[in-house]
N, C-alpha and C positions, 0 to 999 in steps of 0.2 A: 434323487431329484436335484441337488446340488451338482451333481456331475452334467448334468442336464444343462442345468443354469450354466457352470462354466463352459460346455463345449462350444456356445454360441455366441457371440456377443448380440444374434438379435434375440436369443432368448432372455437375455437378462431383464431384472426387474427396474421399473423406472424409482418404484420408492418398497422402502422396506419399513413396517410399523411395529416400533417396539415399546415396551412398557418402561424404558429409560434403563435397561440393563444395558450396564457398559460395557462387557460384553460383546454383547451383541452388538454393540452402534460400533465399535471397536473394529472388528469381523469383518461388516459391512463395507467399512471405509476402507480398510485394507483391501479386503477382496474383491468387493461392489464397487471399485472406483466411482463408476458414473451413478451410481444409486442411492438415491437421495431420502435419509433416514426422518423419519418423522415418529414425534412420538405420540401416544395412543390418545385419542378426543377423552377418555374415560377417565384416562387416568393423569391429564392434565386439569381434568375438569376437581379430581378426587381430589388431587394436591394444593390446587387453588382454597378449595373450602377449609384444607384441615390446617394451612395458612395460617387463613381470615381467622379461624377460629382462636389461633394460638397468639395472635399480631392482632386484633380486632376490641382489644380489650376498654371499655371505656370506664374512666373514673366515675363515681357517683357519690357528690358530697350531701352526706346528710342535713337537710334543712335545719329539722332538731338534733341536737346532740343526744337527746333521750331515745331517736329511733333506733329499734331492736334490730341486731346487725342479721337475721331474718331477712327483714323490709330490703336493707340494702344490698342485700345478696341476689334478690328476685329483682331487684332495678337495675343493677348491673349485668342480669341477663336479659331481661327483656331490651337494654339500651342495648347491648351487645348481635342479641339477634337481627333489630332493626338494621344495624351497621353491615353484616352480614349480608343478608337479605339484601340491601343495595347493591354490594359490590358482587353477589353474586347473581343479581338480574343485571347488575352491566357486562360482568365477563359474559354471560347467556348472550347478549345482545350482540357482542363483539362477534361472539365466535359462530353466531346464525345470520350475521349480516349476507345478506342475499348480493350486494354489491361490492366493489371498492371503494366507492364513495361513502354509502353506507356503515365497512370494515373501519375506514380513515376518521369519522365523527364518531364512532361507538369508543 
């Protein structure tokens, strides 16, 4: 198939989608001159979340000093989820934007 690809330059591809192996986008650019690598909706979306999760961290200062570090364990993830949850109904938002204008304010 590759032989394919290079005998033509109409056959060549306009974009190539990869899972961000360097490699591969590497490959592309050397050989795919004109073809324009993009990388995977899945697995930009997967990276985004495991991010948020490890950057997303919120402090939680105990009201009473007596509360059982339990309580603050469960408040720092439920404030952590909430923070999450925003930022990942806004990248949703960006990346479904139906417009430019739409892409430009999300």
């Amino acid at each position: 198939m590759l032989v394919g690809l290079l005998s033509s330059k109409l056959n060549m591809p306009k974009v190539v989608v990869t899972d961000r192996d360097n490699t591969q986008m590497n490959v592309v650019a050397k050989v795919l001159h004109e073809t324009a690598v993009r990388i995977c909706y899945f697995h930009i979306g997967k990276n985004v979340r495991d991010k948020c999760i490890m950057d997303c961290r919120v402090k939680v200062k105990p009201k009473d000093v007596k509360v059982e570090e339990k309580e603050v364990k469960e408040a720092k993830k439920e404030k952590t989820s909430g923070v999450i949850d925003k930022i990942m109904s806004s990248w949703n938002d960006l990346l479904e934007s139906p417009t430019d204008d739409s892409y430009a304010s999300a």
